[in-house]
N, C-alpha and C positions, 0 to 999 in steps of 0.2 A: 653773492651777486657777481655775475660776469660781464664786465667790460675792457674795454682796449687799452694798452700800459697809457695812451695818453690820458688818460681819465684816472688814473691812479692821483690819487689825493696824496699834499706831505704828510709823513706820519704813520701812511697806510703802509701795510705791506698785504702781498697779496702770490698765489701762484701761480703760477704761469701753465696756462691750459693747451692752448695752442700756438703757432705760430706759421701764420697762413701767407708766406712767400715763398718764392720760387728757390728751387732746390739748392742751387746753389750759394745762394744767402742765407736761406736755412741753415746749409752745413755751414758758413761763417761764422754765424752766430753761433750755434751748437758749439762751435770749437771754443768761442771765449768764454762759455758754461750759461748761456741762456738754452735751456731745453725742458722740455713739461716737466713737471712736480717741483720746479725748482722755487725758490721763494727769492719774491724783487721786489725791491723799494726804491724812490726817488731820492737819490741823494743828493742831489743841488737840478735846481731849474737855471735857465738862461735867462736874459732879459727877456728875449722875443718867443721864449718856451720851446727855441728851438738852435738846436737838440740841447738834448738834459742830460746827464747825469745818472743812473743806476746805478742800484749797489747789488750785486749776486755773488752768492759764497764770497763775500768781506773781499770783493772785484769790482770795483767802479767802469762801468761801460759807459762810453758817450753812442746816442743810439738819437739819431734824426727824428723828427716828429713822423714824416710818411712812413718810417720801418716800423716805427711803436705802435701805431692804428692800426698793423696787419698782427701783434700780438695780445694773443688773448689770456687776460687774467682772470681769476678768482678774487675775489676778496672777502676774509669772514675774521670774525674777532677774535678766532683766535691763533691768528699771523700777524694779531695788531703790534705797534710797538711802543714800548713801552719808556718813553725821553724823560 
């Protein structure tokens, strides 16, 4: 099932399919290891869900809620995780 990192449920993990911003925020992010095929999970939410927490290659990224609704995930069970 594909939807946007802010739909990522706690718990889930999921891949990262796309990421549909502009070039240069693309390569930002690419540089801190958010890039397709890669596997992310919600590691802490905020009070106001904005911004949150990710976890990619055991890297906590803080990523604002408008940048995560232009990244597109995957999610299937088995990327689930298992607490």
């Amino acid at each position: 099932m594909r939807l946007s990192l802010t739909e990522l449920k706690d718990n889930q993990k999921a891949k990262i399919i796309s990421i549909d911003l502009d070039s240069n925020l693309k390569q930002r992010l690419v540089s801190l290891g958010l890039e397709n095929s890669k596997l992310i999970s919600v590691y802490l939410r905020s009070p106001l869900n904005n911004p949150n927490i990710y976890l990619v290659n055991n890297f906590k990224i803080v990523i604002r809620s408008e940048i995560a609704k232009k990244i597109v995930v995957e999610v299937s069970d088995e990327y689930s995780i298992n607490r």
